[in-house]
ZADRENKE-654020 format. One record per residue: residue in one letter; z, y, x of N, C-alpha, C in turn. Coordinates in steps of 0.05 Angstrom, whole numbers, plus 5000, padded with zeros to 4 digits. Layout:
AZYXZYXZYX...
This chain:
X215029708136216829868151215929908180X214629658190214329728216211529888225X210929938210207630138206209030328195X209930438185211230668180212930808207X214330608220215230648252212130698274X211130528270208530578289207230728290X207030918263205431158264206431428284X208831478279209031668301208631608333X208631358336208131238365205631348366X203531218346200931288352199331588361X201131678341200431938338201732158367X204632068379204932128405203632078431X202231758420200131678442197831918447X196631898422194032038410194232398428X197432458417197132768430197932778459X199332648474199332548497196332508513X195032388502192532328506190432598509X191632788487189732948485190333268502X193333238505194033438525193433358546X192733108559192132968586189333068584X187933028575185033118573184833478578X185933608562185033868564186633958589X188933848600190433978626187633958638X186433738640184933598662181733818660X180433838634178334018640179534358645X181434378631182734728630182734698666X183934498681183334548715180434528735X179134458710176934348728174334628725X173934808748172234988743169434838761X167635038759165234978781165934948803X167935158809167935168844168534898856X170534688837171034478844168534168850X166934268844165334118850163734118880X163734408888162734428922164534498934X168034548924168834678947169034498978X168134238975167834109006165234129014X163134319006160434279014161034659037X158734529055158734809067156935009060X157335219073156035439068152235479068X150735509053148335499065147035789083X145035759091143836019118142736149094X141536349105138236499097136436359098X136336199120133436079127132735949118X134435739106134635469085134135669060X135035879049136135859015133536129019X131636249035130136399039127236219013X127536129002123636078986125936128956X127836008957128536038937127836208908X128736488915128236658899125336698898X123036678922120236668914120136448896X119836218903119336048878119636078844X122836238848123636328819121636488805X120136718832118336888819116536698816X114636548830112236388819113536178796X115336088784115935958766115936138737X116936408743116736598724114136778718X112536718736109636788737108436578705X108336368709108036138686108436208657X111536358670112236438638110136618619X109636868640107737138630106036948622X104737178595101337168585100337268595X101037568616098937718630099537748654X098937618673099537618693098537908707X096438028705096138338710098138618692X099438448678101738648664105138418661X104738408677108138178676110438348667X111438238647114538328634116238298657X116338138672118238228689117238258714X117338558722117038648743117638428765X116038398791116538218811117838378832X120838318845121438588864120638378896X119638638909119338678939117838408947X115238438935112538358935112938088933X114437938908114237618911112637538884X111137788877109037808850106937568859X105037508839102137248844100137508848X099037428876097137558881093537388870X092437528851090537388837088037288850X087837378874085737308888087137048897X089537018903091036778912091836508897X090336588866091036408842088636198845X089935958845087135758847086535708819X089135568797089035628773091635498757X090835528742091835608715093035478688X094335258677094135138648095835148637X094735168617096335318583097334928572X097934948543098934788537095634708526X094734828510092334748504090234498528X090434608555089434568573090634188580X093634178575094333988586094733798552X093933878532094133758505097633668506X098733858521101733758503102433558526X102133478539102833248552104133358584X104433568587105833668611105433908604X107933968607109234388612106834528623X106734708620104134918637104734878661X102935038676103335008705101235208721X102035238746100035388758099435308787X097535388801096735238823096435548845X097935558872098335828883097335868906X095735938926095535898952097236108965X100036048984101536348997101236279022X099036459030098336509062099436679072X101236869062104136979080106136749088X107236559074108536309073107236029077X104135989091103535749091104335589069X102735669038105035419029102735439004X102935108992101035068964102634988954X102635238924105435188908103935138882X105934818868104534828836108034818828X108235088808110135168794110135068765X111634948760111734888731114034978707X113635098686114035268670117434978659X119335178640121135048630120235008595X122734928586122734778565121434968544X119834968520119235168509120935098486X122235208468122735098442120935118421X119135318424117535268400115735038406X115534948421112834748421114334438425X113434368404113734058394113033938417X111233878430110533728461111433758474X113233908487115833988498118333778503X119333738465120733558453120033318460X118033228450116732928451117032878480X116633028506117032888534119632908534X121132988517123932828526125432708513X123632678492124532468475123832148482X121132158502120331968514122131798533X123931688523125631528536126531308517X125531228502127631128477127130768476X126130698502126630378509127530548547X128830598548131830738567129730768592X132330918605130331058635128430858652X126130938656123730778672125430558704X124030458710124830328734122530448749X123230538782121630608795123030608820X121430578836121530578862124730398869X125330188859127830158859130630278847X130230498837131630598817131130738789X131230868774131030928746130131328751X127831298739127831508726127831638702X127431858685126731948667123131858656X122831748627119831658627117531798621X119531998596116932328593116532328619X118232458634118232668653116032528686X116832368681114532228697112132178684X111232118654109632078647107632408658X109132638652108032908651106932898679X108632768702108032848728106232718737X105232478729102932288727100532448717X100532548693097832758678097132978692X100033088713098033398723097133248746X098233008758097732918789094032828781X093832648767090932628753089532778748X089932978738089033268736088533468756X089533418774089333628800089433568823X089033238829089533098846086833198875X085033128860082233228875083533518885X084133748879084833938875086334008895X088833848890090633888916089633728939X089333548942087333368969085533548990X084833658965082233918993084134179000X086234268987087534439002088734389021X090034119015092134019030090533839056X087833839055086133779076084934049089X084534279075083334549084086134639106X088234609094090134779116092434609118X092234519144093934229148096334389159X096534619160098934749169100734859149X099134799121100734919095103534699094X105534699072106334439058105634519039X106434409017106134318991108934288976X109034498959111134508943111434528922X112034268904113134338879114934428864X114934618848117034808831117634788807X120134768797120334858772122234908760X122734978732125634978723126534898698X128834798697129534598673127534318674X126234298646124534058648122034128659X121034308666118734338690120734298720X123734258723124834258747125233918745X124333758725124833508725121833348730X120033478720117533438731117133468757X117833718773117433778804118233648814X120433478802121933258828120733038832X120032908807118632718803116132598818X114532868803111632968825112532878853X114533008864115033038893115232708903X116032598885116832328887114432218888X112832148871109232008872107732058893X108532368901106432478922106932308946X110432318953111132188979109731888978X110931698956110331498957107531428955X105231598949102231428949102031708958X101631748991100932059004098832009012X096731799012094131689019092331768995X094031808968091131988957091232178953X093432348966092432628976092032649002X089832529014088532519041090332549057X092432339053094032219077095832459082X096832569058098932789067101832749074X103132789097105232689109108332819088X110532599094112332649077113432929081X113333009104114233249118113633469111X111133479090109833769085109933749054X112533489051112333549026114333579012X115333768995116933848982117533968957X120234078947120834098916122634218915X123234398891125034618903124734558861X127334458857127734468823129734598818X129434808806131435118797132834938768X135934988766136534858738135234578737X135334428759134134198743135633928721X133933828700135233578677135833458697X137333218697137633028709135932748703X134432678721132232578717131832358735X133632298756133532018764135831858774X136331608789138431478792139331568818X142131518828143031678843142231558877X140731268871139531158893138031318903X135831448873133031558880134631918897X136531998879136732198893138432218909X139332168918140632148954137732168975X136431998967135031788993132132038990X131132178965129032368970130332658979X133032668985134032978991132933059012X131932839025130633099059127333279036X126833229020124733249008124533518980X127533378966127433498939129833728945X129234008933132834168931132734198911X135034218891136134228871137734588873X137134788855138535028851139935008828X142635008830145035118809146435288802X146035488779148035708782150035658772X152435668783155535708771155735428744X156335388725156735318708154435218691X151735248701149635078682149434828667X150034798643150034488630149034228641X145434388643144134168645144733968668X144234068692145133848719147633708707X149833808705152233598694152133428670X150633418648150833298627149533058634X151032838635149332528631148732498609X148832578583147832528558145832548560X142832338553141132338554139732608533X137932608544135732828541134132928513X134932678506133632638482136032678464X138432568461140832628450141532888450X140933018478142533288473141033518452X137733478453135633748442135633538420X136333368415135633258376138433448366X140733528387143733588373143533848383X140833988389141034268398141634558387X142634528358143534668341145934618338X147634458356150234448358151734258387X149434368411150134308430153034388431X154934628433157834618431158734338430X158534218411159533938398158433798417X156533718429155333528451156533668468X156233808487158333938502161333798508X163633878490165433878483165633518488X164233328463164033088469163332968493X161932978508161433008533163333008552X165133238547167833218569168933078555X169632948548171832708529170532458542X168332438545167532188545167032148587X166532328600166932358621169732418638X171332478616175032548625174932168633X175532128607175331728611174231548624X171531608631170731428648171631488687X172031288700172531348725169331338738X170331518760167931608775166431338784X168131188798168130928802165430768795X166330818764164630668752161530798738X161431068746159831228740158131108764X158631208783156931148821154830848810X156730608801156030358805153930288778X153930558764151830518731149830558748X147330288754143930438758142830508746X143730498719141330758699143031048687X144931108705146231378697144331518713X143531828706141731968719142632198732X141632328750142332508760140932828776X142332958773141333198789139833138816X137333198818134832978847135833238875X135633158894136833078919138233298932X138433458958140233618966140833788943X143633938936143834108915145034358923X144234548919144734878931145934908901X148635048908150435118881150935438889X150135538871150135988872153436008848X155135978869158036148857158036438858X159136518830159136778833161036968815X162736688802165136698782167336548794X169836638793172236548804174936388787X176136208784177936118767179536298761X180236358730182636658722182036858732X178936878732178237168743176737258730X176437488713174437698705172437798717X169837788705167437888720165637748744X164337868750161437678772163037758803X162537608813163337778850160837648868X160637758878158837738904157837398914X155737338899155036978896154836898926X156236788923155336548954154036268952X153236168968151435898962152835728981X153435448959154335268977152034988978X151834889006150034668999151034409007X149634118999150933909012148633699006X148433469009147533269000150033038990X150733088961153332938952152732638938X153832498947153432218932155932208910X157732188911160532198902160932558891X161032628869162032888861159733038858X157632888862155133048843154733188816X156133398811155033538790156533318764X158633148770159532878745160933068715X161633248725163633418703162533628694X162533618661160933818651163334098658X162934388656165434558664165434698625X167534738629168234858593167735218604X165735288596165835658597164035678578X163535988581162136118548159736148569X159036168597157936158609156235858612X155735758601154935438609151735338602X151735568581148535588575147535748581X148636058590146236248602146336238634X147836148640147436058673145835848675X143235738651141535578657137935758658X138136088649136436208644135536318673X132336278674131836258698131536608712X131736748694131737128694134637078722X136537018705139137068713139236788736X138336658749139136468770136836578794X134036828784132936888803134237078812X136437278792136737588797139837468824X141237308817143137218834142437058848X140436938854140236818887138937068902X137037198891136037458907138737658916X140037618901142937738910143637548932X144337338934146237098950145037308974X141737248978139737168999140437439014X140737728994141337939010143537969020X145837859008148037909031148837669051X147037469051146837379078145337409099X143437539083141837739110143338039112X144338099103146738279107148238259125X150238019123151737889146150937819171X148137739170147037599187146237929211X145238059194145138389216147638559218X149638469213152338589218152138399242X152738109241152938089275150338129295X149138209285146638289298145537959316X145237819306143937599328141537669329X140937609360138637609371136237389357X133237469353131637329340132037009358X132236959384132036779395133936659390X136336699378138536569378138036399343X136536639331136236509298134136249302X132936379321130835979322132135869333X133735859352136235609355137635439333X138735769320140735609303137235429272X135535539269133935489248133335059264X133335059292132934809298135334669300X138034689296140634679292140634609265X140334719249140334739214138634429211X136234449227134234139218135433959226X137434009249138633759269140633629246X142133849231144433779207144233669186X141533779175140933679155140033419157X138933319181137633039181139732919175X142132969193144732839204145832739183X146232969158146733019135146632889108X144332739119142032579095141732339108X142032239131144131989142145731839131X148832039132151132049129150831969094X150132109087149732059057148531829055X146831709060145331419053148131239065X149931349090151231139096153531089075X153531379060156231409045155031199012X153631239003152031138989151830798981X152130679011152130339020155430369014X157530569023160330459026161230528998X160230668980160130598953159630538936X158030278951156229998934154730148901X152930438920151130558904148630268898X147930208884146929978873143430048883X142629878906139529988912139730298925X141530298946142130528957139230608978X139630398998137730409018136530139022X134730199052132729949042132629929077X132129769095131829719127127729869119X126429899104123730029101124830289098X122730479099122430759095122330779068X121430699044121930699023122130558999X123130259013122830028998126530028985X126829828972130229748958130229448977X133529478973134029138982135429028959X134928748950136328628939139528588945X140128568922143128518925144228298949X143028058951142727808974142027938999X140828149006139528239032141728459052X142128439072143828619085143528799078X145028999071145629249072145329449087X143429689105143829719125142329999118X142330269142141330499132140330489135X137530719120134630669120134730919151X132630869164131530959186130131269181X131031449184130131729186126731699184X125331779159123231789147121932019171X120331989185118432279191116232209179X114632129174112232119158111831969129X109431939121110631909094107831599092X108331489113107031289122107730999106X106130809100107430529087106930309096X107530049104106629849112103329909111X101629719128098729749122097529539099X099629329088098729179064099329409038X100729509047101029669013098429909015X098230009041095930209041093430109034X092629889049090329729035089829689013X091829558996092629548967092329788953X092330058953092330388949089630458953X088930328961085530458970083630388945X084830238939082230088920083330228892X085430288881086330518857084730698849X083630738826081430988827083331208818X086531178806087831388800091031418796X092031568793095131528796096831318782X095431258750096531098729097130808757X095230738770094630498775097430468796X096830768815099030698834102530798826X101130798801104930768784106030518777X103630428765104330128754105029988780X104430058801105229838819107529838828X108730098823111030128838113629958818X112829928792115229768773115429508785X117729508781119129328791118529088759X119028798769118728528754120328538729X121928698717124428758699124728758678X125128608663124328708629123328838618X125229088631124729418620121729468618X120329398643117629398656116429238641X116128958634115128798617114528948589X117029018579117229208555114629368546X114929588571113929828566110129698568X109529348576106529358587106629088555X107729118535107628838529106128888504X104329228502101929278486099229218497X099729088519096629138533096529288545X097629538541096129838550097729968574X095530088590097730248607098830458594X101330458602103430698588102230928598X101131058626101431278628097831358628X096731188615093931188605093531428594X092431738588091431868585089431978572X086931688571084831808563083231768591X080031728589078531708604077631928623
């Protein structure tokens, strides 16, 4: 009798439970995730849409006949192509890619291509996780995805060193989107930390610009590389919000809906709380530029605006429920609406007509904020016992036992002179990866064949 009484209890719990849940995502749109972030300039969100075009350059087979037209000259000029690789080229082991010299823009761009579905090697780097996310630099990354960024850095290393020695006035920018946007971050990450074997290239000239990027490292790693890495999001994109590992979601990619859907159930329940304090939950890598351009209970596109921030707390945690959730990850449609954002804030920007001298004010204003910005965040980071937040070094972790305290505004991408000494004698990237693992099981694990993991081939 009294199980016969209990069942409707249960069952009122159960729907109770389940109307609590859907009130909670039916309120929760995109906009809620930046509406405390501010507005971004032109000047900042200005490479943007170029990049998109050199990322979509990758895509084409013919780069002298491109399917999609390039508008108002952000096309690859071929005399300006250093080069080139197919999948053949990299045997499967990293996304294509291309290598760019833009002497309108001072800038050496290696763009890297997104997920392909037909190609099995694709899959396999992200399936490459399956003794759990890498340890690095004090926090966790993705292990394909570094493994990939390790093979082109080997591969092109010589390559980039003499450009990045030929024109010391360039930077160096890595691009990409989706899982070529999880590679670029990565990359961005190795370069900073061993910048002595690309002939001492400073942290400053170096950068990453990941369109749609997976989420691909711990939220230590991305806070603390945002003066470095930007993250582009349109409206409602899956990927940045889903913590479901990588490998989970494309083995269930014939019924992502269902991962999706599970996903917000399992993120309704957990508190944020306890999300912040997971070091192997992963995340969207460092400042994040979000392109709104859909409104809650509103019909149709309106006029995208871009909001930016460096967020520790409310990073991208909530997947959003729309029919919109997967093609707001296609990189056609996140170049055609930031090239929109970019024109009507240069729009705005010549309605008040400011004077050019006043825009390099405000452009040295914008650097003054952003530093400020990426501060504030490392401080916010410590007050929410982000686990290996910051370090009293430029790029070291503190133990749990060690004060707590903010790391010191990085300008160069400089290291103690025992670790530089130690770097010199490396004949290649594998070597100055392994060093960076930390003592950890995980690390033990991944070396307890003998072999280096990110070994290659001779």
């Amino acid at each position: 009798m009294s199980i016969i009484c209990g069942l409707p209890l249960l069952e009122c719990v159960y729907c109770l439970a389940c109307a609590r849940w859907a009130w909670k995502r039916c309120l929760h749109t995109a906009g809620h995730d930046s509406e405390k972030w501010g507005f971004a300039t032109p000047e900042e969100f200005e490479p943007v849409p170029r990049f998109c075009r050199y990322i979509l350059a990758v895509y084409e087979d013919d780069l002298r006949h491109p399917l999609w037209e390039p508008p108002r000259g952000y096309g690859i000029s071929l005399d300006c192509l250093i080069l080139r690789k197919s999948y053949s080229d990299t045997n499967g082991r990293a996304p294509p890619y291309l290598l760019y010299l833009d002497h309108v823009h001072t800038d050496v761009v290696l763009a890297i291509r997104g997920l392909n579905l037909a190609k099995e090697s694709d899959y396999a780097l992200l399936l490459d996780n399956g003794l759990g996310q890498r340890k690095f630099d004090g926090g966790y990354v993705h292990n394909g995805l570094l493994n990939a960024a390790v093979c082109i850095l080997n591969a092109e290393c010589e390559v980039l060193g003499e450009l990045v020695e030929r024109y010391p006035s360039y930077t160096l920018t890595f691009a990409g989107h989706s899982l070529g946007a999880g590679v670029a971050a990565l990359l961005a990450m190795v370069v900073v930390r061993g910048g002595d074997k690309l002939r001492n290239v400073e942290r400053s000239r170096v950068r990453c610009y990941a369109i749609a990027p997976a989420r691909c490292m711990s939220l230590n790693l991305a806070v603390r590389y945002s003066d470095v890495i930007n993250s582009v999001v349109l409206q409602d994109d899956f990927l940045p919000r889903t913590a479901t590992s990588l490998e989970d979601v494309f083995k269930s990619l014939f019924c992502l809906p269902c991962v999706l859907c599970l996903q917000c159930v399992k993120d309704t329940c957990i508190a944020e709380e306890k999300m912040i304090r997971d070091p192997r939950r992963l995340y969207a890598p460092g400042r994040l530029y979000h392109i709104i351009e859909r409104r809650p209970f509103r019909c149709g596109r309106f006029p995208p605006v871009v909001k930016t921030a460096v967020p520790v707390d409310g990073r991208f945690e909530r997947i959003v429920l729309s029919c919109n959730a997967t093609s707001d990850h296609a990189i056609l449609w996140i170049e055609r609406e930031s090239e929109r954002a970019l024109e009507l804030m240069r729009e705005k920007d010549d309605a008040m007509a400011i004077p050019p001298k006043q825009k390099m004010e405000r452009q040295k204003t914008l650097e003054k904020e952003h530093g400020e910005e990426y501060r504030a965040a490392l401080r916010r980071a410590v007050t929410l016992a982000v686990p290996h937040a910051v370090s009293p070094s430029h790029y070291g972790t503190f133990d749990d036992d060690e004060p707590r305290q903010v790391a010191r505004e990085s300008a160069t991408g400089s290291s103690s002179s025992g670790c530089s000494e130690s770097r010199e004698r490396r004949d290649n990237w594998d070597e100055a990866i392994d060093a960076l693992f930390d003592g950890s099981p995980a690390a033990t694990t991944l070396h307890s064949d003998g072999q280096n993991p990110l070994h290659y081939g001779s």
